[in-house]
C-alpha positions in Angstrom: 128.3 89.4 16.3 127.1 92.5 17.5 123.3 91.1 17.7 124.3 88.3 20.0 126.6 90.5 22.1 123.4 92.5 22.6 122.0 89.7 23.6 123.7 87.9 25.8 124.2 91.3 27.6 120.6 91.5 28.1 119.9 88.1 29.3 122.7 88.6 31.7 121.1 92.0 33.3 117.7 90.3 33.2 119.9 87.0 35.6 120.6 90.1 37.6 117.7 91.4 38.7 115.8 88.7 39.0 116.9 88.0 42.9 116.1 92.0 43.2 112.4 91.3 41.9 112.2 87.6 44.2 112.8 90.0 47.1 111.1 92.8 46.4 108.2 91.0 46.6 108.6 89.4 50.5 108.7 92.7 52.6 109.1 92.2 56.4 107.0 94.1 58.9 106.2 94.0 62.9 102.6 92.9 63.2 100.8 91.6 66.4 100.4 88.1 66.8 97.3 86.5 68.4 97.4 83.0 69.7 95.2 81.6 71.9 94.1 85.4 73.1 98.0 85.8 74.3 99.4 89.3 72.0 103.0 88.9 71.0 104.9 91.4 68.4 106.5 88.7 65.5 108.0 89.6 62.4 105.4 88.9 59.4 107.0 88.4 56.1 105.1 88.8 53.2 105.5 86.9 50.3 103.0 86.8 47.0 100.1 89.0 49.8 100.9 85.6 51.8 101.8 86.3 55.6 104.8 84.1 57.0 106.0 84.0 60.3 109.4 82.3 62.0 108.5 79.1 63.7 110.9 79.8 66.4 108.8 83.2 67.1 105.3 81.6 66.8 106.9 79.2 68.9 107.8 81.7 72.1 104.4 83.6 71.6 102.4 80.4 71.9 104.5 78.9 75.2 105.2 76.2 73.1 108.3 73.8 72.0 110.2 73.9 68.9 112.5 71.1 68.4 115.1 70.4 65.5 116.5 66.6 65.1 117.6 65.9 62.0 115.1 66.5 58.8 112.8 67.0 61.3 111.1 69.9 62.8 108.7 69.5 66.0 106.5 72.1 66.7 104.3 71.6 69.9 101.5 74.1 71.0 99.7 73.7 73.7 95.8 73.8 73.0 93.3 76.8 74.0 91.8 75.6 77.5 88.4 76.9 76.4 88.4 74.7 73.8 86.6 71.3 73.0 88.4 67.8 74.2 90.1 66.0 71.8 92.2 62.5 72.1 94.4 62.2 68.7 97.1 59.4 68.6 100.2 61.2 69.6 103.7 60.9 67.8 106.4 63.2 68.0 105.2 65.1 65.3 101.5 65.8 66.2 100.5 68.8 68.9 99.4 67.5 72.7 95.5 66.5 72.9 93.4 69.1 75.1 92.1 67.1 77.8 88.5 67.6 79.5 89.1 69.8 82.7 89.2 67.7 85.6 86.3 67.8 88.4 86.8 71.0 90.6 87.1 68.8 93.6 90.2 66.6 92.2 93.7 68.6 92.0 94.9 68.7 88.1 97.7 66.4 87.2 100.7 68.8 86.3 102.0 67.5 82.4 105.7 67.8 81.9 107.2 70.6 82.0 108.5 72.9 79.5 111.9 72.5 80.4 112.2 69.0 81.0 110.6 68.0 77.4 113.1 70.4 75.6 115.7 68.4 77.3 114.6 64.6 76.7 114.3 66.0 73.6 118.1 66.3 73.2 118.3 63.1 75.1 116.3 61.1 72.8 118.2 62.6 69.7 122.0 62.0 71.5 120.4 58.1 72.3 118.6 58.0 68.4 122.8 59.1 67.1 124.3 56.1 69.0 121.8 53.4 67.5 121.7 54.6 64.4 125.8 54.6 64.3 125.6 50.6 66.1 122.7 49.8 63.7 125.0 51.4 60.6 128.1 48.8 61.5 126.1 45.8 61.9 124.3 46.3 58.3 127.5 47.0 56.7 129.5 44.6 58.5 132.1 47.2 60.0 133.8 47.0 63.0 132.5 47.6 66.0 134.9 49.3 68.1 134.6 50.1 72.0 136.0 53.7 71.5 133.8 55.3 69.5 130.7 53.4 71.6 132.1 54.6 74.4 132.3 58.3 73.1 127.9 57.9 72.4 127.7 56.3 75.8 129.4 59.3 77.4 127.2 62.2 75.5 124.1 59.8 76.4 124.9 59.8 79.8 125.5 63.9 80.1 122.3 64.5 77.9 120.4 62.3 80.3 122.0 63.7 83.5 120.8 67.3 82.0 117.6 65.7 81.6 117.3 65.2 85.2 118.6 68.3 86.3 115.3 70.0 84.6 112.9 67.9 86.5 110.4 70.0 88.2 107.3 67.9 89.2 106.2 64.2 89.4 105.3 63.9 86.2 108.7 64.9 84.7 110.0 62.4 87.4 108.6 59.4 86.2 108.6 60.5 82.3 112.5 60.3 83.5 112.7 57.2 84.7 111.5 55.9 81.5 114.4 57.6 79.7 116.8 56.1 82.3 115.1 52.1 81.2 115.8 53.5 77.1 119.2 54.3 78.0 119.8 51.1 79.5 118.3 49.2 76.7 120.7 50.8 74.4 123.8 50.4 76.5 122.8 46.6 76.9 122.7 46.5 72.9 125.8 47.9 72.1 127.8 46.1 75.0 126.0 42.9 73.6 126.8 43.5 70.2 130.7 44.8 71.3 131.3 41.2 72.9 130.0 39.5 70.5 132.4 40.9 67.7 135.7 40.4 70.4 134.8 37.3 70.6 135.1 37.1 66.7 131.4 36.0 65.8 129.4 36.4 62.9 126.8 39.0 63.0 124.3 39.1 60.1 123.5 42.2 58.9 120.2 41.4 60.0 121.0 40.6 63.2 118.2 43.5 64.7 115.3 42.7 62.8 115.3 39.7 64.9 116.8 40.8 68.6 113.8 41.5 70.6 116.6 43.8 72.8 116.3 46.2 69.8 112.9 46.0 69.4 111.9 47.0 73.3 114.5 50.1 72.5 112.8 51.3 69.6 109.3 50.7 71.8 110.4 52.4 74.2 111.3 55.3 71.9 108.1 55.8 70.4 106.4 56.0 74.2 108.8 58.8 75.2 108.5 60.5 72.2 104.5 60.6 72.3 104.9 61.4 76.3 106.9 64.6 75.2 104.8 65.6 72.1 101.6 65.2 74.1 103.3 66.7 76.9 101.5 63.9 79.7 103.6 61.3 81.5 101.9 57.7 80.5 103.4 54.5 81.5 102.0 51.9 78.9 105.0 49.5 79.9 107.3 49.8 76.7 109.9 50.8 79.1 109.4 48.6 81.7 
């Protein structure tokens, strides 16, 4: 008995320490960051001789956006403008392309602005909430109540009228107006799907794999969303 108590004593101290030794190996320490030639001072972690810094810190010393929405983080950086032109496909998860410099004789087109992506960001995410909650009821057959539509409606409309308060140039003008056609789209779904339950007909739970109402919303989700991730107003007629 004595053996065993010995034992389970020493496992236990071993349990102990073993957060003690996990941290002792990540040490934090202020170290210049370099990005793009712009100095900031970040906290560097260290981990295993490994060098980590907070996204939200790399974020601020690069001038770039950091978004949370769910499981998803969106980091957007804007690219070195001595470096070579590049056109990837942009999605909300992919960094802006860096686009050629124009001619010197033709004024630059100004992209969105910082402010205004952050907020259609929020936008988007408030708009994404109330499908997702519509989209939910119809697949699982629940009712489909005016009051809590109504409460997504209202957020939608505040997150959009914030959206328009940062406007600061054409570009975040007409990148708006596009957010204003999404958020019709999905007030036009949910009233049509709220009228057709009062009036006490079936919906399938399928019923938006088929409505081509849904499937210009969710179009013209994906062009917002790779207007803000690229960070360039581009009207390719998904909200139209």
């Amino acid at each position: 008995m004595r053996k065993n108590s010995s034992s389970t004593a020493l496992l236990f101290v071993v349990l102990l320490t073993m957060p003690v030794l996990a941290l002792a190996q990540a040490a934090q320490v202020n170290r210049t960051l370099i990005v793009n030639g712009q100095a900031a001072q970040v906290t560097v972690v260290q981990i295993n001789g490994r060098p980590y810094v907070d996204l939200e810190a790399l974020a601020q010393a690069a001038n770039g956006l950091l978004a949370i929405q769910g499981n998803q983080i969106m980091l957007t950086l804007p690219g070195a403008s001595n470096g070579p032109a590049t056109s990837p496909s942009p999605s909300l998860t992919s960094g802006p392309a860096v686009a050629a410099a124009p001619p010197s004789n033709l004024p630059a087109t100004p992209g969105l602005s910082k402010g205004f992506r952050t907020a259609a960001i929020e936008a988007m995410s408030v708009v994404r909430e109330w499908h997702s909650a519509l989209a939910n009821a119809i697949r699982n057959g629940f009712p489909i109540n005016g009051d809590w539509l109504a409460g997504y409606r209202s957020q939608a409309v505040e997150a959009l009228r914030l959206t328009s308060v940062a406007e600061s140039n054409d570009s975040d003008r007409n990148a708006f107006q596009s957010l204003t056609n999404g958020f019709n789209f999905m007030d036009q779904l949910s009233n049509q799907y709220l009228a057709t339950r009062q009036s006490l007909n079936y919906i399938s739970p399928n019923a938006l794999k088929n409505d081509p109402l849904d499937q210009k919303l969710l179009n013209c989700g994906h062009s917002i969303g790779s207007m803000v991730a690229s960070g360039q107003f581009v009207d390719d007629g998904s909200c139209q």
